[in-house]
VONUFI-618221 format. One record per residue (C-alpha): y, x, z. Coordinates in steps of 0.5 Angstrom, whole numbers, plus 500, padded with zeros to 3 digits. Layout:
BEGIN
YXZ
...
//
This chain:
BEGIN
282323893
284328888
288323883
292328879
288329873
286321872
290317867
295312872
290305871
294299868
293292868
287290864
291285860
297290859
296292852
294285850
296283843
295275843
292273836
288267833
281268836
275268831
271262832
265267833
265274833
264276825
256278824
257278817
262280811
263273808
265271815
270277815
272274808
273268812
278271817
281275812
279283814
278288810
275291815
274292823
277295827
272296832
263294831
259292837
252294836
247291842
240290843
241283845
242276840
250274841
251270845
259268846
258267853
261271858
253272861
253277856
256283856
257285849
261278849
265280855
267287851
268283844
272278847
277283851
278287845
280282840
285280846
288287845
289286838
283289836
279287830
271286832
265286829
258285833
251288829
246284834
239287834
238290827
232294824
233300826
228304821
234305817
242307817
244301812
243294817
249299821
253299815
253291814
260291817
263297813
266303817
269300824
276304824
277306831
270307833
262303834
260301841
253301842
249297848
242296850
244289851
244286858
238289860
234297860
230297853
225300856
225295863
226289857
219292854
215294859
213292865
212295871
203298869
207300863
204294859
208292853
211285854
210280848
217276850
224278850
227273853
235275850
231275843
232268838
225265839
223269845
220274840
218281842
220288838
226286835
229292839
226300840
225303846
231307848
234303843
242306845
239313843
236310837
242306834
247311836
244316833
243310826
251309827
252317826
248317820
252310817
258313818
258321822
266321823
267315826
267316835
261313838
262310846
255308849
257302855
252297858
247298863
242302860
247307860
250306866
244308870
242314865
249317865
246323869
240327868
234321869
227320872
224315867
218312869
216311862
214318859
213320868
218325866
226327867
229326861
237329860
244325860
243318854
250321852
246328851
240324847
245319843
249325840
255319842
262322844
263318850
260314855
263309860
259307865
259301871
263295870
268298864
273293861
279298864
275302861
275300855
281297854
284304855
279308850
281303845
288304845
288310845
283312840
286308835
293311837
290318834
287322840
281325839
274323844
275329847
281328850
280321854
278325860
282323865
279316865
276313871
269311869
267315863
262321862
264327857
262333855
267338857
268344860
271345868
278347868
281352871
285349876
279346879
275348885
268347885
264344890
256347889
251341891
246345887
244350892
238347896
237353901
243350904
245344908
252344905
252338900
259338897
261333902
267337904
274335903
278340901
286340897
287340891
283338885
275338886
269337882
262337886
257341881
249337882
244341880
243342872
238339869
234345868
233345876
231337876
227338872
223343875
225342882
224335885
228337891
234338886
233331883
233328891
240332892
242330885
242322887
244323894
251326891
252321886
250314890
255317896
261319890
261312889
266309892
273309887
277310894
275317895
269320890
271326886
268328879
261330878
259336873
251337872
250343867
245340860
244347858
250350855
254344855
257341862
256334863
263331866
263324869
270322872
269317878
267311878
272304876
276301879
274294881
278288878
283284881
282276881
288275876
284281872
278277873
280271871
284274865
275275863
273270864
277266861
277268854
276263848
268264848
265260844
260259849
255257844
250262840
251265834
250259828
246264825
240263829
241256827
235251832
232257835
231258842
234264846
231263854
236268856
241263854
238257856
237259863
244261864
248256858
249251865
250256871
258260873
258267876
264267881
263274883
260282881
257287886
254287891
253292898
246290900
246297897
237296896
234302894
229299888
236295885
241298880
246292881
250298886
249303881
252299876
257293878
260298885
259296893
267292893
266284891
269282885
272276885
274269881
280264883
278257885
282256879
278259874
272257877
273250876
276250869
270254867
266248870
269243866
269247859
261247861
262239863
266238856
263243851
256245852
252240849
246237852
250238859
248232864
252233870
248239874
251246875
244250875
246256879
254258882
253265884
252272882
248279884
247275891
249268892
253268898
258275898
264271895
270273898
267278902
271285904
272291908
277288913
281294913
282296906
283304908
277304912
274301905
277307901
273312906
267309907
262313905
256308908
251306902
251299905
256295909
249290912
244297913
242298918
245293921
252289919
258293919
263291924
268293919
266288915
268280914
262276913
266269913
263263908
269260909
272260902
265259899
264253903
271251900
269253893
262249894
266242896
271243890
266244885
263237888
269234887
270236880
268230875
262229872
259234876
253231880
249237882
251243884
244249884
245255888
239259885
241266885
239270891
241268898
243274902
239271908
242276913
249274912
248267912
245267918
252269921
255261918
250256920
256252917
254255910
247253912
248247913
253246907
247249902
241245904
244239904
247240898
246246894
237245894
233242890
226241894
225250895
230256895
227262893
230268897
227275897
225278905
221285900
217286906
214285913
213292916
219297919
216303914
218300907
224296909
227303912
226306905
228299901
234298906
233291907
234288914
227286919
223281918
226278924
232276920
228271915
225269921
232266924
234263916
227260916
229256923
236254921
234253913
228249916
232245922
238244916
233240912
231236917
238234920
239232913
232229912
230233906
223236906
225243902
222249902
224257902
219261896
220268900
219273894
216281897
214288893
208292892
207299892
215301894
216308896
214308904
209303903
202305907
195300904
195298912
203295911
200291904
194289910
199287915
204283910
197280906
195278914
202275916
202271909
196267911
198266917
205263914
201259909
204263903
200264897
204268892
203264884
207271882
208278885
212284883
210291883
216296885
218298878
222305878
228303874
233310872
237312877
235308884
234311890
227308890
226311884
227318887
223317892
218316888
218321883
220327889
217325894
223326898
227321902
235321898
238316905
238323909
239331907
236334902
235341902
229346900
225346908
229340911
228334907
225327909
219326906
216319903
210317900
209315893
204309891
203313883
196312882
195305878
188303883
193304889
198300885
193294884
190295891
198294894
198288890
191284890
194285898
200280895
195276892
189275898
187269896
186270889
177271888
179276883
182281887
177280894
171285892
177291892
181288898
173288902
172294899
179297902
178294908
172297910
173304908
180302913
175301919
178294919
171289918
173285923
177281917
172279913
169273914
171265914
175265921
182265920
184270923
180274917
183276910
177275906
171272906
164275906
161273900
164272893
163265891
159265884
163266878
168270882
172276882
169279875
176282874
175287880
168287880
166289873
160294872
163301875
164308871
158313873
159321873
154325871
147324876
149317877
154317883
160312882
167314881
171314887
178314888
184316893
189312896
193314903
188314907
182311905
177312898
176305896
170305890
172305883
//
């Protein structure tokens, strides 16, 4: 990779400047008073309640810089409607960092038929509308106004995956960079303590936002220099994707908004550039034009050490929300005040999620060490704790520790996943160390259960019977949720999630596991409805293989195209981004956009649902497939709706004009309104 222009990393804990840590960071005036500050050096806005916890970011962030020696101030959720909430700390010195919170806005208020949600789970009380939609912009755009000369940085997930120019399902539009719409000076974007660490130091030593272009993980608007050579991954007549490598300094140009925007095979070809420039070992700059402005992005961070990691998590976190929320119940925080993340990332590489996108393909990881100190602070400082550890995990359960086996190959690799579609060779699928660290924690005092409750990666865990054995027998509490997304060959290409055949042999092992050990447990397998690629006759056939297992889903989720997923390019573009995109060459995919082929993909989920058996017998009729409807077992729904059934989908139908029902279109069949 061409490194010359990018800032030679530091250890995260380099520039550390010890001080008394603040009980909580301030949220108000009168506990800067008691802390002695005049003023902060640095305020953190974010749209989630504070939380001093290292499950949310903007503690991560807070904590990380008062280790650097910085003064920091937390805004948590303000009233937006105005400037003044944003002034309640006073002028930060070096600059506002502004998240959305742990989550998208817009994914936190709405949900995947576009209806507003009425909770927030990272909201006091659970109450929802404590944040705007797009609430980076809009509390970007309210600290300009508090105070306009002071550096805006926007970090966190929300901006991390709306960095370039975005399809955004919401308003079913391409909107430009957050960094263009929130006016801000700097975006750091993936997982960005070196990051920030670095911006801080260096804006409070008197440089200027523009001039920290040379930081791994920051977008900026800039101008290309000179003495780089660019490589056109913006022209769609060609094949030339800007792969090539050359000497010398390089920058990939993706096509501009302006061309996304009109041309839907230019936005296929802009998310191909950037998932494959992902990978720190070997990915160049990006430039992507916003009208007259050059939009800059710097590859991506590189990963955190295990000692770096540890230095994280092993900040005085008060680990308790702010006494300002007084008894009121945060859901977020109760569901993870009792559980411990051992790693970040993941290179599953699944098309519809935004953990790759975000935390990187190359596994981050904790010592045992940190680890169990952590356990014991939950042990002797989290009031209510009874001896269970929830969940001991991260994005997937089971990829601690797990690498490229030749960290050259790694810094080459280019592959969008290390498990698809088959496990690389390359890869080191040993659960040994886990299984180790699993045996620790049970040892440790006063620990009597320990939960695994994030997701499973069952085609990893095939390859341990002995991680098998040591999760079911110790880590289960009566069903373990686990995520095969489909059944069918066609969705699970475009998904890059392994065949059902995988799940069927975790299945066995899970099941023969259970009975060795003389546990009546249970595996909850979680699908998706209407992914990009999904035909109605793989919904039949998922619906057909879910009664044959004796499946019935209480909950079921519908593809949700989130900011800059693969999945969600294939959805808006109708375009396959996994192979070459070009006017002419391109993969096509089929997209489920209209609202009655989403709920009919659904109602297939829930086929045992009388509500949804007069849409699903309709659709089968018009599929040519009568021979399942009836009461044999073989059939999916019976015949005749049971009295007092099915009003939801069988409400009085809207005439046209001349008396005729309405009718509507899904891939290959019209199903009756």
């Amino acid at each position: 990779m061409d490194t010359q222009m990018i800032a030679a990393e530091k250890p995260l804990m380099a520039q550390a400047r010890p001080r008394k840590p603040a009980p909580f960071l301030p949220m108000s005036r009168a506990e800067m008073n008691a802390l002695g500050w005049d003023a902060c050096d640095i305020v953190l806005v974010t749209g989630d309640a504070y939380v001093d916890h290292p499950s949310f970011g903007m503690a991560i962030i807070g904590r990380l810089l008062e280790a650097q020696g910085f003064r920091v101030g937390i805004i948590a959720q303000p009233d937006w409607h105005s400037a003044e909430p944003f002034k309640a700390l006073g002028k930060p010195r070096v600059f506002f960092g502004v998240t959305g919170g742990n989550m998208d806005s817009m994914v936190n208020r709405y949900t995947a038929d576009r209806r507003i949600r009425s909770d927030d789970a990272y909201t006091a009380g659970g109450e929802g509308g404590k944040r705007p939609d797009r609430c980076t912009i809009v509390y970007a755009q309210r600290c300009r106004e508090a105070f306009k000369d002071t550096p805006i940085v926007l970090g966190g997930i929300e901006a991390s995956l709306r960095r370039i120019a975005h399809y955004d399902y919401w308003s079913d539009k391409v909107r430009r960079s957050v960094l263009a719409d929130a006016k801000a000076d700097l975006l750091l974007y993936g997982n960005a303590e070196r990051a920030v660490v670095e911006v801080a130091h260096r804006l409070a030593g008197g440089e200027a936002p523009r001039e920290l272009d040379d930081i791994r993980g920051v977008a900026l608007f800039r101008k290309v220099p000179d003495d780089y050579t660019e490589l056109h991954a913006d022209d769609l007549e060609s094949a030339d994707e800007g792969a090539s490598r050359q000497k010398g300094l390089t920058v990939i140009r993706l096509p501009a908004l302006e061309q996304v925007e009109q041309d839907k095979e230019a936005y296929a070809r802009a998310s191909r550039v950037l998932h494959r420039e992902s990978n720190p070992g070997n990915a160049r700059p990006l430039v992507q034009r916003h009208g007259d402005r050059d939009l800059w992005l710097n590859p991506p961070p590189i990963p955190l050490t295990t000692e770096e990691m540890d230095a994280v998590y092993d900040l005085p976190y008060a680990r308790a929300p702010h006494p300002s929320y007084g008894d009121a119940r945060i859901p977020a925080w109760e569901m993870i005040k009792f559980s411990v993340t051992i790693m970040r990332g993941c290179f599953g590489g699944c098309t519809f999620c935004s953990i790759t996108e975000h935390e990187g393909r190359i596994i981050q990881n904790r010592s045992e060490g940190s680890i169990l100190r952590e356990i014991e602070r939950i042990r002797d400082k989290t009031p209510g704790f009874t001896g269970v550890i929830s969940d001991i995990g991260g994005p997937t359960a089971n990829m601690y520790r797990m690498a490229c086996k030749d960290p050259k190959v790694e810094a080459a690799c280019r592959r969008p996943s290390c498990v698809f579609p088959e496990i690389c060779p390359n890869l080191n699928t040993s659960h040994d160390d886990l299984i180790r660290l699993y045996r620790k924690v049970r040892e440790t005092k006063g620990i009597k259960k320990v939960m695994v409750a994030s997701g499973v990666r069952y085609d990893l865990a095939v390859e341990s019977p002995e991680y098998i054995k040591e999760l079911v027998t110790h880590h289960v509490g009566g069903y373990l949720k686990i995520a095969p997304e489909h059944t069918e060959r066609g969705p699970l290409d475009k998904m890059m999630k392994p065949g059902i055949g995988a799940y069927n042999k975790f299945k066995r092992m899970f099941d023969e596991a259970a009975e060795r050990a003389g546990k009546k447990y249970y595996l909850i397998p979680y699908f998706i409805a209407a992914h990009p690629g999904t035909t109605d006759e793989d919904m039949m056939n998922l619906a057909l293989w879910l009664k044959k297992n004796r499946y019935r889903a209480d909950q079921v989720q519908t593809f949700l195209p989130s900011p800059m997923a693969t999945a969600t390019a294939m959805y808006h573009t109708g375009v396959n981004p996994l192979r070459g995109v070009r006017h002419g060459g391109s993969d096509k995919v089929e997209a489920i956009k209209g609202l009655r082929q989403r709920r009919l993909h659904k109602a297939f989920l829930r086929y045992h649902d009388p509500d949804n058996w007069p849409l699903l017998r309709e659709a089968l009729i018009e599929m040519g497939r009568r021979d399942l409807i009836g009461s044999q077992p073989h059939q999916l729904v019976p015949a005749h709706q049971p009295p007092g059934t099915g009003k939801a989908a069988g409400t009085r139908r809207p005439m046209r004009p001349g008396g005729k029902t309405q009718r509507f279109t899904t891939k290959g069949l019209r199903v009756m309104k």
